[in-house]
C-alpha positions in Angstrom: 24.9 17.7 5.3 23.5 14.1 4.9 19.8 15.3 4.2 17.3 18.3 4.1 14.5 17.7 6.4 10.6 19.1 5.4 7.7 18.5 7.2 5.6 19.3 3.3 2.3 16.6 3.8 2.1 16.6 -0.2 3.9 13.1 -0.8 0.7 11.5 -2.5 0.3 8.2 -4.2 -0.1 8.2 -8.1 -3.7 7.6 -7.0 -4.3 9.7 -4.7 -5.9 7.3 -2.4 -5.5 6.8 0.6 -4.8 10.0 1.4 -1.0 10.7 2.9 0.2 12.2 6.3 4.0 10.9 6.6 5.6 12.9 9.9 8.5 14.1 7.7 10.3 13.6 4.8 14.2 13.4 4.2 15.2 14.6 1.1 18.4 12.7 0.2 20.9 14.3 -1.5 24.5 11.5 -0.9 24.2 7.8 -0.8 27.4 7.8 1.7 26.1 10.6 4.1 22.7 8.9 4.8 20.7 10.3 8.1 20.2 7.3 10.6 17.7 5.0 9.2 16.6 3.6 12.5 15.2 6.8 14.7 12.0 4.7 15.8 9.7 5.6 13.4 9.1 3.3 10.5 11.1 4.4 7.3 10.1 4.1 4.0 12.3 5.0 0.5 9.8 7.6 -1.7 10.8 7.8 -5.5 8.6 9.3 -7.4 5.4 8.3 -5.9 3.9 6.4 -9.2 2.4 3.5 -6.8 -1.4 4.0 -7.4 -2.2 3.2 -4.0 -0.5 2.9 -0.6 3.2 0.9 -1.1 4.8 4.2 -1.1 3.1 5.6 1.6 4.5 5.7 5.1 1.5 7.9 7.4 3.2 8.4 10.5 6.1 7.2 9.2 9.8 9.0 7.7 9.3 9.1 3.9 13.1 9.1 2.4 13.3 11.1 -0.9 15.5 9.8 -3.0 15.2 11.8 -5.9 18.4 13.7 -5.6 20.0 10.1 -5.4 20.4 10.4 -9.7 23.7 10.4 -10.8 25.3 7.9 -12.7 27.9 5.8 -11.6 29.4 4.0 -14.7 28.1 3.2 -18.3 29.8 0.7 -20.8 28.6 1.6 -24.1 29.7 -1.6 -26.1 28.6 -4.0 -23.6 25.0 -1.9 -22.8 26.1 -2.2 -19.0 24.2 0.5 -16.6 25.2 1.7 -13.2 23.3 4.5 -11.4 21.8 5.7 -8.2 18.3 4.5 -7.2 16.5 7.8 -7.7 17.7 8.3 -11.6 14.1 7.8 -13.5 14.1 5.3 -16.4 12.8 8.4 -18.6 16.5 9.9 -17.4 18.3 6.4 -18.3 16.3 6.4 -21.7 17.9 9.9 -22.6 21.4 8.5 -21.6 21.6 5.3 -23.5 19.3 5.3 -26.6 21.8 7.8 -28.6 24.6 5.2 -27.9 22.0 2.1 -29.3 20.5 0.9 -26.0 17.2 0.9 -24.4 15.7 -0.9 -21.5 15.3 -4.4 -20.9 11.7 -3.9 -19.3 9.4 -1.0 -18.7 6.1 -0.3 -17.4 4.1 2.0 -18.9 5.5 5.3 -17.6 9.0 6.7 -17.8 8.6 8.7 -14.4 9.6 5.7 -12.4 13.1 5.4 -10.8 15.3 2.6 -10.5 14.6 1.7 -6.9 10.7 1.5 -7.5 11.5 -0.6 -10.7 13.6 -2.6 -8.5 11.2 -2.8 -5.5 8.2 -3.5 -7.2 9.6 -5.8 -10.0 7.5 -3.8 -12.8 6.6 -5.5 -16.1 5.9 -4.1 -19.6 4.5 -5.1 -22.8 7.3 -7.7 -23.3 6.8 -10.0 -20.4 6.3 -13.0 -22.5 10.3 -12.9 -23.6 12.2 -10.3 -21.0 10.1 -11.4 -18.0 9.9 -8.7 -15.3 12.3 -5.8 -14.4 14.3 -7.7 -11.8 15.2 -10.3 -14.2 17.6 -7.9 -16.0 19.6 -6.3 -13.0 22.9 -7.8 -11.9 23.7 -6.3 -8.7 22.5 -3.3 -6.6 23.1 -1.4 -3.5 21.3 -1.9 -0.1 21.6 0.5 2.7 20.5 -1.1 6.4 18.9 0.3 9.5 22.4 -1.5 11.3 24.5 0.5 9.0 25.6 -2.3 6.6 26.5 -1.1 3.4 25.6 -4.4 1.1 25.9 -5.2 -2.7 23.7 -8.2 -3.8 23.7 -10.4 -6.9 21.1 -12.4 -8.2 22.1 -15.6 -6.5 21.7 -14.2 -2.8 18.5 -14.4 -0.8 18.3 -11.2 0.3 18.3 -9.7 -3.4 15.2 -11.8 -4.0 13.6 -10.3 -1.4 14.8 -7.0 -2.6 13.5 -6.9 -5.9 9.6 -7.1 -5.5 9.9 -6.8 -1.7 8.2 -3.0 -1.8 11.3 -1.0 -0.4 11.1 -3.0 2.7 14.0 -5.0 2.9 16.2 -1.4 3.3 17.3 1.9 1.2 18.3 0.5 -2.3 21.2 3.1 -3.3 22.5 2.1 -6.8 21.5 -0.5 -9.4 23.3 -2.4 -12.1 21.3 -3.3 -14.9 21.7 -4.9 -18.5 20.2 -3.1 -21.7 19.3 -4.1 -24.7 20.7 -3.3 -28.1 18.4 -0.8 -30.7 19.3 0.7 -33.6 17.3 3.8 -33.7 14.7 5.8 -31.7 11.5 4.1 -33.9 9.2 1.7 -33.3 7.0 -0.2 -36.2 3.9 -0.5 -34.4 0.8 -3.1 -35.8 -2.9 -2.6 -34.1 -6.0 -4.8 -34.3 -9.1 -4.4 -33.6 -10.9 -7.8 -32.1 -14.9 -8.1 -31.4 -14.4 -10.1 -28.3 -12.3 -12.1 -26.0 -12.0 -15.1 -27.9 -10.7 -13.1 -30.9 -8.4 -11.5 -28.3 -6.8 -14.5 -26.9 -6.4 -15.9 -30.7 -4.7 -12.6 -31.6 -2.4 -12.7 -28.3 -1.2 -16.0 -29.4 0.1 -15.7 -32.7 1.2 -12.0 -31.7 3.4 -13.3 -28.9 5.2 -15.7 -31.2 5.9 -12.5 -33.9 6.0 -9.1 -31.9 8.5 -8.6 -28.7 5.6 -6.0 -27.2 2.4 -6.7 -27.6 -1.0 -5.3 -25.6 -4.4 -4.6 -25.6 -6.7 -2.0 -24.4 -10.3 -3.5 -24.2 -13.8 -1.7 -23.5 -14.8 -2.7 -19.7 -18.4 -2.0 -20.3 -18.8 -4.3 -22.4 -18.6 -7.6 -20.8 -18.1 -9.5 -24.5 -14.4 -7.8 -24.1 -14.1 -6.0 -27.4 -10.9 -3.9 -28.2 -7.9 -3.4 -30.0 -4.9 -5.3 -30.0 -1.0 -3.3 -30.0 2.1 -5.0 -31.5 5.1 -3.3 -31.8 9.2 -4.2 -32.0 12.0 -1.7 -32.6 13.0 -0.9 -36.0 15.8 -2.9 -37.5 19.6 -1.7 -38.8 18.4 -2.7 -42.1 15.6 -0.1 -42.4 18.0 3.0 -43.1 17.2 5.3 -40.5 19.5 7.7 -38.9 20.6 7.2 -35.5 18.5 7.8 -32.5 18.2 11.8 -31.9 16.4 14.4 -29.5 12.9 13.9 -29.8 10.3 16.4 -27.7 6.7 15.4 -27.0 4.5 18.0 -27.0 2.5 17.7 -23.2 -1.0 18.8 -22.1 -1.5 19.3 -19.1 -4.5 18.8 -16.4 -4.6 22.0 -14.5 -7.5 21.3 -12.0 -9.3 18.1 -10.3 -12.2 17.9 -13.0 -15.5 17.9 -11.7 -16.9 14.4 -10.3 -19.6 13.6 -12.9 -16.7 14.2 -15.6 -16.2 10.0 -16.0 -19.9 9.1 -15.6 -21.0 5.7 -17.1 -22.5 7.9 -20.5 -19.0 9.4 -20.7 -16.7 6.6 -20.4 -19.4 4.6 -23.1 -18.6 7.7 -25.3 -14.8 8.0 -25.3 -14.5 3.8 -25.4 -16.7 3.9 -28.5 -14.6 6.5 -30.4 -11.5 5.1 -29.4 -12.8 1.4 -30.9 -13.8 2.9 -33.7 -11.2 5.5 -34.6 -9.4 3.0 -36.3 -11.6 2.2 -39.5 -9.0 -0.4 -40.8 -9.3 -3.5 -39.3 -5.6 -3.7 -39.2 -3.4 -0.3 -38.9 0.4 -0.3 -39.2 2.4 2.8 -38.4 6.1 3.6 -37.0 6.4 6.1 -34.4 9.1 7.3 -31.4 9.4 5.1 -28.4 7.7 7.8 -26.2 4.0 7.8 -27.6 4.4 3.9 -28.4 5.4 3.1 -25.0 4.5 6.2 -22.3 1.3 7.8 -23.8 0.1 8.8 -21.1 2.9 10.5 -20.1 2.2 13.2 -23.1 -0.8 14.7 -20.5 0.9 15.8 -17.6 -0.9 15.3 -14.2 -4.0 13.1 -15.9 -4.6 11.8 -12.6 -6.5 14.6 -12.1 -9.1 13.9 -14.4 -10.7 11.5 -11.7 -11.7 14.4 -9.5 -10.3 15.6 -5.9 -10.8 11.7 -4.0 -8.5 10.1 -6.3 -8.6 7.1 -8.4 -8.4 3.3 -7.7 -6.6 0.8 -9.5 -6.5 -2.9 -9.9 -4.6 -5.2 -11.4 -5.1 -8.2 -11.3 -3.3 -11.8 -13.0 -5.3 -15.1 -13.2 -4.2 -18.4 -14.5 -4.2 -19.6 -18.1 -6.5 -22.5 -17.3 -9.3 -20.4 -16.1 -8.3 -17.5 -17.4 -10.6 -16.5 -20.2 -13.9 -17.3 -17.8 -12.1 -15.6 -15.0 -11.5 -12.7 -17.2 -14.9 -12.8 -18.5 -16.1 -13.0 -15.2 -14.2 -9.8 -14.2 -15.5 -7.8 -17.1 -18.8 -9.0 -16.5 -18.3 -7.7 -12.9 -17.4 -4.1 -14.0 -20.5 -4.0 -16.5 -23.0 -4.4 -14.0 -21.4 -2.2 -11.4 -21.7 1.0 -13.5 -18.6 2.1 -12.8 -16.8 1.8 -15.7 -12.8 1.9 -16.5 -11.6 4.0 -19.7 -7.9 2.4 -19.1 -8.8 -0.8 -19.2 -5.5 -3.1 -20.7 -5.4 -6.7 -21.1 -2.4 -9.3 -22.0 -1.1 -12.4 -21.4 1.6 -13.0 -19.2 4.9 -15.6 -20.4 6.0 -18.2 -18.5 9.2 -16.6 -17.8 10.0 -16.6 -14.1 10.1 -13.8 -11.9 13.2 -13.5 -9.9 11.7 -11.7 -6.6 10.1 -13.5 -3.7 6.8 -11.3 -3.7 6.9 -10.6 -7.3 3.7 -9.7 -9.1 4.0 -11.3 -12.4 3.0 -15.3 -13.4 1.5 -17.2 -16.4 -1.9 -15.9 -17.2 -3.8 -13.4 -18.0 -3.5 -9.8 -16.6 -5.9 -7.3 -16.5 -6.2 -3.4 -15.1 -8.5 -1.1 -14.3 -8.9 1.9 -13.1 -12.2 4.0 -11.5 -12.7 7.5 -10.0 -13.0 6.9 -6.5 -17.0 7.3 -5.3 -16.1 6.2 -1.7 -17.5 2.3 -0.1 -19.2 1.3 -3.5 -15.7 1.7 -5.1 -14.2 0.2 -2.2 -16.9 -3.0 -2.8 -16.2 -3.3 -6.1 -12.6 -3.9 -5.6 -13.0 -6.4 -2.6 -15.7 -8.4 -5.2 -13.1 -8.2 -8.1 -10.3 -9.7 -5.8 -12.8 -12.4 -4.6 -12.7 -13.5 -8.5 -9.3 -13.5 -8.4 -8.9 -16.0 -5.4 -11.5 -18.2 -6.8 -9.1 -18.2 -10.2 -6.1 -18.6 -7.5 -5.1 -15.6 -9.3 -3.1 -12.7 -7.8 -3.0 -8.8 -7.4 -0.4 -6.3 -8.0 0.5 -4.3 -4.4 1.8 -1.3 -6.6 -1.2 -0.8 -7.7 -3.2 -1.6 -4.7 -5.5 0.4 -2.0 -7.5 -2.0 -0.7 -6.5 -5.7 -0.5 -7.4 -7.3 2.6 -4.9 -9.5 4.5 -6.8 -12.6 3.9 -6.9 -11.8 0.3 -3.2 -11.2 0.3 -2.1 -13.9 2.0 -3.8 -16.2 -0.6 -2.5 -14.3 -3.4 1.0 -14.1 -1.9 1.8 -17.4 0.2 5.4 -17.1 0.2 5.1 -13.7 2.3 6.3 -15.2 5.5 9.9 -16.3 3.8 9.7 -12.8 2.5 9.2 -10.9 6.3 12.6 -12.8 7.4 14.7 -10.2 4.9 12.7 -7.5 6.4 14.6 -4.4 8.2 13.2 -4.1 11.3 12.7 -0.1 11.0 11.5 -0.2 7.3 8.0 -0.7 6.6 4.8 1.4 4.8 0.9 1.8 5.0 0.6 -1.0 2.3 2.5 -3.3 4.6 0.5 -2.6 7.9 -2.7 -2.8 6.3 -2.1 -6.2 4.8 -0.1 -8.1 7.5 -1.3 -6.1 10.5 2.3 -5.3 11.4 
């Protein structure tokens, strides 16, 4: 049997916004007994649906569940070589490789991502300023066509770059190769600042950069002087005795309800951004921890998406140059003040100059920033569209996978090269993202 057919309506964005009506879904089950990709409704590959906003929605569309496509298909252990199926989830790679001394090369900041969405939307972590993005690191993969062709790509052909970044569009990717990195344990030594304002941030991102292979910062979006705290952290050494990587188990909360609307009101958000800011009374605070909280901690709280109420939460993400990227950023915050609407995950960092290997990828030198709000319908909606207008003014860019309401003008600027992109597009692949921001 090639697939298992369901009609289920549940296959939701991460944000929950817009909402999702696919026609059906095709739970895939064998890469080499795929159902007919080209039945004339637009098709769409569906990982784990950790896009905030609409690239892994297909309404109207066949949504093609690839999360029984997780087996792994070779592993060398001295050369830190992975092979597996699109649908295995980094958190399910992690578990694989870090006993035998390997981690990932890149990784965003949940484990609940599979290798295809990694792959098709080129995600970036805390290291971006020495590993570059996701793509950067994979060294061949698997692309199934709506003609039938069967194709394995490398780094040096066209259509991979339009592959990696290019939002599942360019076909069903079925396996990926990637390189790891060597670690010697399951620790991380982790260093956090606190900084008054944006100037001290971009002073502290500098020389942390230069020192610390990960480094971030969560900052307090009401206030528009950009106060926060500043994360460094690199995995501990083979010199610091400590046994070899073992089965950790994070304890997870859980969200068992949409909480009520007025849960993230301005007063709120002012609350919890205070206590975070000041819960660290040293002005520098060094600890060593597991990857998993250092890395994922969010992913402790199960379902936290829910804390934004039943209409969902909107995201943006945003990068702006370096040369106008601390009044751009200031500009943005400033933005956010005024509006009310505050953002209680609000991270900041710079970007590296490393190229991105995709055709529409995301990442470039600058500064990037996100946000997230509870959705409160059109003045949510306006906010975004005035945030973006910052970002084209900076000749900045925004991040589709995190997207809901970029217009096609806005992406167009932000994305210029998208026509060279839509000549590696198969013809019966596309998604809502794609329709709403090229009108195809």
């Amino acid at each position: 049997m090639a697939s298992e057919t369901t009609h289920r309506r549940d296959y939701a964005s991460w944000g929950r916004y817009p909402p999702s009506a696919p026609a059906h879904v095709e739970r895939l089950r064998w890469r080499h007994a795929l159902p007919p990709l080209d039945g004339g409704r637009p098709v769409l590959a569906y990982g784990r649906g950790r896009s905030y906003g609409d690239a892994c929605l297909n309404n109207g569309g066949v949504l093609l569940d690839t999360a029984g496509l997780d087996r792994v298909l070779g592993f060398d252990r001295e050369a830190g070589r992975l092979r597996a199926e699109a649908g295995m989830t980094l958190g399910e790679v992690l578990a694989l490789v870090v006993p035998h001394g390997w981690f990932l090369p890149v990784t965003p900041g949940t484990r609940h991502v599979t290798l295809g969405g990694a792959v098709a939307n080129d995600v970036h972590g805390k290291n971006h300023h020495l590993a570059g993005t996701f793509g950067r690191h994979v060294t061949r993969l698997g692309l199934a066509r709506s003609t039938g062709e069967r194709l394995t790509l490398e780094p040096g052909d066209p259509l991979f770059r339009a592959t990696v970044a290019g939002l599942g569009l360019t076909g069903l990717i079925l396996w990926v190769e990637l390189r790891l990195q060597p670690v010697a344990s399951d620790q991380v030594d982790v260093a956090t600042t606190r900084f008054e304002d944006l100037d001290a941030f971009f002073a502290l991102s500098e020389r942390a950069n230069r020192r610390s292979p990960y480094v971030v910062a969560w900052v307090d979006a009401q206030r528009p002087e950009g106060r926060g705290v500043l994360i460094e952290g690199a995995h501990v050494g083979p010199d610091a005795g400590l046994p070899p990587p073992g089965v950790w188990r994070q304890r997870r909360l859980r969200v068992p309800f949409d909480a009520p609307e007025g849960l993230l009101r301005p007063t709120t958000l002012r609350l919890f951004n205070a206590l975070y800011y000041r819960k660290q009374i040293a002005p520098v605070r060094r600890t060593r921890t597991h990857y998993a909280p250092f890395f994922y901690p969010l992913d402790a709280v199960r379902d936290w998406n829910r804390l934004y109420g039943r209409r969902g939460l909107l995201q943006h993400q945003c990068v702006v140059p370096f040369d106008d990227g601390r009044e751009a950023t200031r500009a943005l915050l400033a933005r956010v003040a005024e509006s009310g609407a505050g953002s209680f995950l609000a991270v900041l960092k710079l970007f590296g100059d490393v190229p991105s290997p995709g055709l529409l990828s995301f990442p470039r030198p600058g500064v990037t920033l996100a946000l997230d709000f509870a959705h409160r319908g059109e003045e949510t909606v306006r906010l975004l569209h005035r945030l973006d207008g910052l970002v084209r003014e900076a000749g900045g860019a925004v991040y589709p996978a995190k997207d809901a309401c970029m217009t096609p003008e806005s992406f167009r600027a932000f994305f210029p090269q998208w026509p060279a992109f839509a000549e590696h597009l198969d013809p019966a692949f596309s998604s809502s993202f794609w329709r709403r921001v090229t009108g195809g």
